[in-house]
C-alpha positions as CSV (number, residue, x, y, z in Angstrom):
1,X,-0.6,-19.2,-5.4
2,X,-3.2,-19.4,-2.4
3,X,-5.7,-17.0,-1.0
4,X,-4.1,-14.0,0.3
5,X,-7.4,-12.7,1.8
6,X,-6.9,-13.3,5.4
7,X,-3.3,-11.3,4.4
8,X,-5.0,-8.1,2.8
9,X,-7.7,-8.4,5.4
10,X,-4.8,-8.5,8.1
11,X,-2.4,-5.2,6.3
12,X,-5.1,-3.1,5.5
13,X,-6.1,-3.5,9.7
14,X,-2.4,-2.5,10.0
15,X,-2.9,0.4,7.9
16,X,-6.3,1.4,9.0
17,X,-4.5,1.1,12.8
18,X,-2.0,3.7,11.9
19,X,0.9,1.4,11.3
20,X,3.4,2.1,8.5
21,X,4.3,-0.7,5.7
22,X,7.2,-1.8,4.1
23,X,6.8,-1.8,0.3
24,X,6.2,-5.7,0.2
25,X,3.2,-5.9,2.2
26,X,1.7,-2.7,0.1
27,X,2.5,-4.4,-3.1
28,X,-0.1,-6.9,-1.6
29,X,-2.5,-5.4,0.3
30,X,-2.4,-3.1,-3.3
31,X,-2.6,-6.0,-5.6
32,X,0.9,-4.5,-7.3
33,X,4.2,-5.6,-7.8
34,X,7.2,-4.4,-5.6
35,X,8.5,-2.4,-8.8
36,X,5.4,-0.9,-9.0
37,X,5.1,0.1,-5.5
38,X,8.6,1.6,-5.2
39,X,7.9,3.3,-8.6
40,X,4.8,5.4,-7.0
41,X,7.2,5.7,-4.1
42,X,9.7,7.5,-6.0
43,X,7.3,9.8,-7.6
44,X,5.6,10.8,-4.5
45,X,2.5,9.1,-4.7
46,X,3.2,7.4,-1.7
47,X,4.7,9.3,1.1
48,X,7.2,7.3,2.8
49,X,10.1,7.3,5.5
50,X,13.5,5.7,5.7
51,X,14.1,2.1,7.8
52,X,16.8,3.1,10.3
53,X,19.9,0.3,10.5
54,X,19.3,-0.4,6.7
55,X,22.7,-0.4,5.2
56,X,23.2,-2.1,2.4
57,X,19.5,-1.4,0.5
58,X,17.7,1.4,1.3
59,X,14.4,0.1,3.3
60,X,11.3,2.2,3.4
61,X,7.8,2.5,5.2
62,X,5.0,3.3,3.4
63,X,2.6,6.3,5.1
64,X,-1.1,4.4,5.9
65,X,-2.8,7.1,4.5
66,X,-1.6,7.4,1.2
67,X,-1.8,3.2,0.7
68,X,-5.3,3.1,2.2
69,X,-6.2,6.1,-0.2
70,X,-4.9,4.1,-3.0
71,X,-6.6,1.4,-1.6
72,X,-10.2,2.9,-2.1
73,X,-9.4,4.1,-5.7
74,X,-8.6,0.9,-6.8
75,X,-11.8,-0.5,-5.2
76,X,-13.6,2.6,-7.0
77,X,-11.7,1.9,-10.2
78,X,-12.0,-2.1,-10.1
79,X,-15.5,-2.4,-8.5
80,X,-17.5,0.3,-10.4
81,X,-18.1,2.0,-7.3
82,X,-18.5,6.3,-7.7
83,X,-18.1,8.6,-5.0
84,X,-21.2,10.3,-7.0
85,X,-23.8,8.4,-6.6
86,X,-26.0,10.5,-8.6
């Protein structure tokens, strides 16, 4: 597997810029698997909205907020890093 970097650099832009995700590029900008991601989609972790014109599979977009707030807890959680610095 390569360096996805430039890739999480690139979607969390996207997400910062307002723009919803599909659940594959939040699996990566998250460091998750798809299963995962649709998993916290289902329980409401993530706020999402239905893809118009997706017949057969239903095809969601992930709200920016809720990824990029996930986003920074994982930083928090992976990186030591406390809100309190105290």
């Amino acid at each position: 597997m390569g360096d996805n970097r430039d890739e999480v650099a690139d979607l969390e832009a996207r997400a910062r810029a307002g723009e919803w995700l599909k659940t594959g590029p939040v699996a990566v900008l998250l460091g998750l698997g798809r299963t995962k991601v649709h998993m916290l989609v289902k329980q409401g972790v993530i706020g999402h909205r239905k893809i118009p014109g997706a017949p057969q599979k239903p095809q969601r977009e992930c709200n920016p907020k809720d990824v990029l707030r996930l986003l920074e807890e994982r930083r928090r959680e992976f990186h030591g890093e406390s809100e309190d610095p105290s």
